[in-house]
C-alpha positions in Angstrom: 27.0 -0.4 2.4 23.7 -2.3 1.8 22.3 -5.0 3.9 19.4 -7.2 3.5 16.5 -7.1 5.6 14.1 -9.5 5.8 10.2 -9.0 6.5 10.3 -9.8 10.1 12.9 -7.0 10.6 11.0 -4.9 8.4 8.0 -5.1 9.8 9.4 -4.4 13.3 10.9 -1.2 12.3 7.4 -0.3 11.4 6.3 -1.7 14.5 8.8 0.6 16.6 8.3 3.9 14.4 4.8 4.2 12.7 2.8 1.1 14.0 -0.5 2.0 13.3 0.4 3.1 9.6 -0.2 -0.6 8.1 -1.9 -3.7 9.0 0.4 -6.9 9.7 -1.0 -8.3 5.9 -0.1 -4.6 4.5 3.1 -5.0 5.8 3.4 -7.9 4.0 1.7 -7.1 0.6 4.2 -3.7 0.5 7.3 -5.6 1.5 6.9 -8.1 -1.3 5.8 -5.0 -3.9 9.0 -3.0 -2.9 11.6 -6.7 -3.1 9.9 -6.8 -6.4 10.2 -3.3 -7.4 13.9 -3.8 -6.8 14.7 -7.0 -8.8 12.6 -5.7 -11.6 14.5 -2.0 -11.4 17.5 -3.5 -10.2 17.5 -0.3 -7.5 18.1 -0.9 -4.2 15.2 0.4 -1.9 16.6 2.3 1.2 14.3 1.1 4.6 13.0 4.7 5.5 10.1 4.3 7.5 8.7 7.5 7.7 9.4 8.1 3.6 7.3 4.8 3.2 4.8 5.9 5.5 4.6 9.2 3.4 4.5 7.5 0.0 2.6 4.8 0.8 -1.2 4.2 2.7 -3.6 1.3 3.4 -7.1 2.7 3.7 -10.7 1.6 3.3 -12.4 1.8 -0.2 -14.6 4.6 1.1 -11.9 6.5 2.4 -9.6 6.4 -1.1 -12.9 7.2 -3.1 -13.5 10.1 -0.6 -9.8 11.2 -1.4 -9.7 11.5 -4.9 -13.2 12.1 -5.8 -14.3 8.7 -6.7 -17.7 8.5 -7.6 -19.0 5.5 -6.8 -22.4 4.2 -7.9 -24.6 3.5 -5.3 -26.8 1.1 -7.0 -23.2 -1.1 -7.0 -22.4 -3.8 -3.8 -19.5 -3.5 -1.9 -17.2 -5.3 -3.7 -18.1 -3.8 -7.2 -17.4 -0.1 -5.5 -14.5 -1.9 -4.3 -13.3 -2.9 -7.5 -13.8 0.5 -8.8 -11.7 2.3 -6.5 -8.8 -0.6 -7.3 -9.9 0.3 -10.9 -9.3 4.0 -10.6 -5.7 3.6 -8.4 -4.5 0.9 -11.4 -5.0 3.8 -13.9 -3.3 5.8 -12.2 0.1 3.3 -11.6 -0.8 3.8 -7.3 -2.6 0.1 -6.6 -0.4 -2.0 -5.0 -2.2 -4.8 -3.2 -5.5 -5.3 -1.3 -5.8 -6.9 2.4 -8.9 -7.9 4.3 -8.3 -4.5 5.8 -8.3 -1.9 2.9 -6.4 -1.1 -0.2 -2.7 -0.3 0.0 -1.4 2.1 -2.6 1.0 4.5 -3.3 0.0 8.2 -2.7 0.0 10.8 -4.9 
């Protein structure tokens, strides 16, 4: 049996289980990344909050390049070191979106 849920909903399942996981605009970038991952696999993506809290992070550049060993150049701004920490998680096939509040990705 398969239903649709729609962002509202899903967001308010993260709201009653893990709402301080993501912000309201990562909610939003990884609900449109998982709809797409489904059209473009044609799988169907089961609404497990806790799995998607344990795949899945939003985080602050710092904290990702602290992570995974990121060396970031210090002569850099902000947003370069930003971009190199998007950089490093687009290698790797983990970036999925970036908010005004950090970096979304998928963990591994």
């Amino acid at each position: 049996m398969k239903t649709t849920v729609y962002f509202s909903e899903f967001r308010d399942y993260f709201q009653q289980i893990r709402p301080d996981n993501f912000s309201y605009e990562g909610l939003r970038i990884l609900f449109d990344y998982l709809e797409e991952f489904e059209e473009s696999t044609g799988e169907d993506v089961e609404l497990d909050v806790i799995a998607i809290c344990c795949d899945f992070s939003e985080d602050s550049f710092e904290n990702i390049a602290d992570l995974y060993g990121i060396e970031l150049d210090e002569n850099d701004d902000e947003d370069e070191q930003k971009q190199q920490v998007i950089d490093f998680l687009q290698s790797e096939g983990a970036f999925v979106g970036d908010s005004i509040n950090g970096i979304i990705y998928r963990n591994f």
